[in-house]
C-alpha positions in Angstrom: 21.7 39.8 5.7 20.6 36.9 8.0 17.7 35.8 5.7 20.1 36.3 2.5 22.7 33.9 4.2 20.1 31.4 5.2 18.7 31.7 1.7 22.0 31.1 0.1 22.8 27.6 2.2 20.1 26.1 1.5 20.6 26.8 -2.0 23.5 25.5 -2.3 22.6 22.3 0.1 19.7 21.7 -1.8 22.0 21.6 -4.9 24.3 19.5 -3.8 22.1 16.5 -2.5 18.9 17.0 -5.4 21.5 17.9 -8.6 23.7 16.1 -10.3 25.0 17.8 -12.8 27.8 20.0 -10.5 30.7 17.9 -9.7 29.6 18.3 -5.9 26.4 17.0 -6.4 27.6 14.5 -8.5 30.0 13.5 -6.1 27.6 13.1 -3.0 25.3 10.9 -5.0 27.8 8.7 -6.0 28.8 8.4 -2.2 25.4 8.0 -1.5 24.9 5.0 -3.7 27.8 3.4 -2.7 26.2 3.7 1.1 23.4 2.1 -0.4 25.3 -0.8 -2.1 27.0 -1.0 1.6 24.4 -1.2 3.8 22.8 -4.0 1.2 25.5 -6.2 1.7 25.9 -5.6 5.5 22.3 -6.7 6.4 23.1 -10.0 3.7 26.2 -10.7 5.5 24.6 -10.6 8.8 22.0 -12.9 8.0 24.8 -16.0 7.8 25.1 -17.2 11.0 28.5 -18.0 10.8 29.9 -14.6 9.6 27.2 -12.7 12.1 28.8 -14.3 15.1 32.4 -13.5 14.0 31.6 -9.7 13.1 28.3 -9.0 14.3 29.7 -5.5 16.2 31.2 -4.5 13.2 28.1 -5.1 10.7 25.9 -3.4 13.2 28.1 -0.7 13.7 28.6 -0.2 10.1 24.7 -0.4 9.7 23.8 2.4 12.6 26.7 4.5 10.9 25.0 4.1 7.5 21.5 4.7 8.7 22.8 8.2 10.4 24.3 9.1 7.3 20.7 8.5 5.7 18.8 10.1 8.5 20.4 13.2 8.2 20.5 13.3 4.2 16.9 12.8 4.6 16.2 15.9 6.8 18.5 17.8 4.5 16.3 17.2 1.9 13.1 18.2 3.5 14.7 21.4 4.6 15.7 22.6 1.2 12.7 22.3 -0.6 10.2 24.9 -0.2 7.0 22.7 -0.3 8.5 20.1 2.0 5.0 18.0 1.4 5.8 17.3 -1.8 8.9 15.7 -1.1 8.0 13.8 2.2 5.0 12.4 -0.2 6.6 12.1 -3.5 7.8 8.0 -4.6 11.7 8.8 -3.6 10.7 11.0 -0.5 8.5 7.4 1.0 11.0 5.4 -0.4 13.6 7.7 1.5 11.8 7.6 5.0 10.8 3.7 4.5 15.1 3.2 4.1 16.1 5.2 7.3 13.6 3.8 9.9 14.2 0.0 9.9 17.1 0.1 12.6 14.7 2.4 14.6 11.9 -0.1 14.9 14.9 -3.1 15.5 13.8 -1.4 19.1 10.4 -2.2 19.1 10.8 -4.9 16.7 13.0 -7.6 16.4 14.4 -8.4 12.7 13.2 -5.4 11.2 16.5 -4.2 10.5 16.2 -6.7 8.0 14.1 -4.5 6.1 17.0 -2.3 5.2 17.1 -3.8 1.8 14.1 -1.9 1.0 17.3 1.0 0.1 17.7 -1.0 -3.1 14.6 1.0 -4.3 16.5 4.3 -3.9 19.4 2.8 -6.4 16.8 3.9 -9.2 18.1 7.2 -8.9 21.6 6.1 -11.0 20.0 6.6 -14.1 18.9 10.3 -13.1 22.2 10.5 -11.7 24.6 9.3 -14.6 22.0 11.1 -16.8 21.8 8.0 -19.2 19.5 9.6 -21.8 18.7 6.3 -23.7 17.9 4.9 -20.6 15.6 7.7 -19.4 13.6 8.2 -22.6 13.1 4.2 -22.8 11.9 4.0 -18.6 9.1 6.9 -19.9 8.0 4.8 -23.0 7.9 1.3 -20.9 5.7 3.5 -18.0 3.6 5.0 -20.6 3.1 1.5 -22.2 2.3 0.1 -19.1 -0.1 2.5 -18.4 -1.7 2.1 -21.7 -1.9 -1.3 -20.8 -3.7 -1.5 -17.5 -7.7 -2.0 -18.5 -6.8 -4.5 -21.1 -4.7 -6.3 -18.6 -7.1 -5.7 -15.8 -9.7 -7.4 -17.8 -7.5 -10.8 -19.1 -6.4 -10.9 -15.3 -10.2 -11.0 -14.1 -11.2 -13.5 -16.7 -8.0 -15.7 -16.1 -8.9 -15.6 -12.2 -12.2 -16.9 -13.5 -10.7 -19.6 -15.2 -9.3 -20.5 -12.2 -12.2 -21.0 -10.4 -13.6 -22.5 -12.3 -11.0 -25.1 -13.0 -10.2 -25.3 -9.7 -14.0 -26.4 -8.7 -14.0 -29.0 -11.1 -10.5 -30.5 -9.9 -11.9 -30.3 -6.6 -15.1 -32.7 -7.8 -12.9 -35.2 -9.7 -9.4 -35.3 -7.5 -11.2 -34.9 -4.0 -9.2 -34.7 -0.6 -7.7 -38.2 -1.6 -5.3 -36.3 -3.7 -4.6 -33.5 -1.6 -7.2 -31.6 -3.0 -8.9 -30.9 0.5 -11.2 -28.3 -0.7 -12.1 -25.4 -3.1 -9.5 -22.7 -2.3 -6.8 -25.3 -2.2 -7.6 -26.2 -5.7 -8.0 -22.9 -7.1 -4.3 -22.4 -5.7 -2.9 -25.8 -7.3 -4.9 -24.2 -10.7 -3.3 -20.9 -10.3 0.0 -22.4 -9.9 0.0 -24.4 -12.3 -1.7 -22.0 -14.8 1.4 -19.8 -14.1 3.8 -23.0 -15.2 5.4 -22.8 -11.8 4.3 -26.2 -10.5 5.5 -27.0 -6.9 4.7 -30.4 -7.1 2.7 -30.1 -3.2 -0.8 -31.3 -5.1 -0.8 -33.3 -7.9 -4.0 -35.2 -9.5 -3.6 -39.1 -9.5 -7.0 -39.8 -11.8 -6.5 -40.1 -15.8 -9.4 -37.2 -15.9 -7.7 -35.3 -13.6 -4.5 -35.6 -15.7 -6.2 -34.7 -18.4 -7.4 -31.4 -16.7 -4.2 -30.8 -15.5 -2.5 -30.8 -19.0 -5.2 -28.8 -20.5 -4.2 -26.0 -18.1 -0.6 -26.8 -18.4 -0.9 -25.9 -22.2 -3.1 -22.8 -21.4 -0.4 -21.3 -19.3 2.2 -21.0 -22.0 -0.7 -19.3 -24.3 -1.6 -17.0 -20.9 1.7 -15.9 -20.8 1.9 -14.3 -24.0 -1.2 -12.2 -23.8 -0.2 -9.7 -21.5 2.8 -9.4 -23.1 1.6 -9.2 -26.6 -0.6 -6.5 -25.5 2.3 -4.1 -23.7 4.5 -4.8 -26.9 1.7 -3.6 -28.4 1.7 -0.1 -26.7 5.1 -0.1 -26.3 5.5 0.0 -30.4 2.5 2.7 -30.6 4.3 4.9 -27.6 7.4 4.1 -29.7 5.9 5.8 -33.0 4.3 8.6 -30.9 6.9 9.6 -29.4 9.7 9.1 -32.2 9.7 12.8 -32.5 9.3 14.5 -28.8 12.6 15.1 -26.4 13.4 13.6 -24.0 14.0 15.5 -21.0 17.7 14.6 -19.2 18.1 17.6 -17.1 18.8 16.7 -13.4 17.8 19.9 -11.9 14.9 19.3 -9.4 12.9 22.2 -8.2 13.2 23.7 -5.1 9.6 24.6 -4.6 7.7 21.7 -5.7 10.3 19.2 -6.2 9.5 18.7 -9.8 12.6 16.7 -11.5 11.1 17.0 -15.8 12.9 19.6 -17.1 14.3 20.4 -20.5 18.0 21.1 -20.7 18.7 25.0 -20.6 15.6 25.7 -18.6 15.8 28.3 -16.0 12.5 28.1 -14.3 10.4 24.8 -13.4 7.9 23.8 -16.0 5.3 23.1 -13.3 5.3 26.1 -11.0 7.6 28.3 -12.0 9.9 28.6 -9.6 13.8 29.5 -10.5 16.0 26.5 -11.1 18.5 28.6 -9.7 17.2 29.3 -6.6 17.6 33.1 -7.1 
């Protein structure tokens, strides 16, 4: 009777704080975000001096409330899932335990509490949790492109970081340290910078050959800035055609043995161990 009662809370914790398609489990992670969305905005008020002396009791009071409230939702949720290791090791379960310690190392170290915007990650969850379909099956096609993407990007980043060696070197010959070119790596920063078109304006060459150099590379960044994104446009429209005809999966439950979260709508066991999706 004792294990069926234990079996039965944690059921219907673990449903409240991993679904959200029951109007309590919808409810607590709207709460939740709203914590997040507060504690945000504590730690941005308490970095302005002038508002951190007036309140700074109540915006750390406010914070240690907050951080509580997390601490607890976070051992709630390892103690509801059957393979706790998955969760403590999943993306949300780091992103989780990265959001609840940074007041607990303000202890040990000073300003880390600053860190609490790091909880901004965990705001990723609204689109799980409003179950925005459009939004769901575009995040998997932009992930998949992305993926796609990765040795062809891999190889234009390696040659660009070549170009900017080699660039850099032979600003470094012409400009010298009379330009604030003081050496190698300096000037494969000023090329990399001003590759990217960002352009601080900290080194600048002063030679008409250096000039010359300078605008050559100016003119290479806008080209270098289309490649990458020509090429994940590129698998973006292929994953596009792929997948014009697969569904998208919008179901919220998350399973309570492996802490799988992909499931087709109407599914009664998980699609990865099979484990009941409701908990029986």
């Amino acid at each position: 009777m004792n294990a069926q009662s234990k079996h039965t809370w944690k059921s219907r914790l673990h449903e409240i704080i991993y679904e959200a398609d029951t109007p309590q489990g919808r409810a607590f992670d709207v709460i939740l975000l709203i914590l997040i969305l507060a504690s945000i905005v504590l730690v941005m008020l308490e970095s302005v001096d002038r508002l951190d002396a007036k309140y700074h009791d109540i915006f750390y009071a406010g914070e240690w409330i907050i951080t509580i409230f997390f601490s607890f939702e976070y051992i709630a949720r390892i103690i509801t899932v059957k393979k706790s290791s998955k969760y403590i090791f999943s993306f949300y379960g780091i992103i989780d335990f990265l959001s609840t310690i940074p007041l607990y190392l303000s202890f040990f170290i000073v300003g880390s509490n600053a860190l609490i915007t790091v909880r901004a990650l965990r705001l990723l969850r609204i689109f799980r949790i409003l179950k925005v379909t459009r939004y769901i099956g575009e995040s998997n096609k932009l992930s998949k492109a992305l993926r796609d993407s990765k040795t062809k990007i891999s190889v234009f980043l390696f040659t660009v970081l070549v170009v900017c060696i080699i660039a850099g070197t032979i600003m470094y010959l012409i400009e010298g340290e009379e330009s604030g070119f003081r050496n190698i790596p300096v000037s494969i920063y000023w090329c990399i910078v001003t590759l990217t078109t960002v352009g601080y304006g900290d080194i600048a060459p002063i030679t008409p050959l250096g000039q010359f150099l300078a605008a050559i590379i100016m003119i290479m960044g806008y080209g270098i800035i289309a490649v990458p994104t020509g090429i994940v446009s590129a698998e973006y429209a292929k994953s596009e055609l792929q997948g014009r005809n697969e569904p998208v999966h919008t179901n919220t439950q998350v399973c309570g043995s492996c802490n799988h979260d992909t499931h087709s709508d109407g599914a009664k066991f998980c699609n990865n161990c099979g484990y009941s999706l409701n908990n029986d």
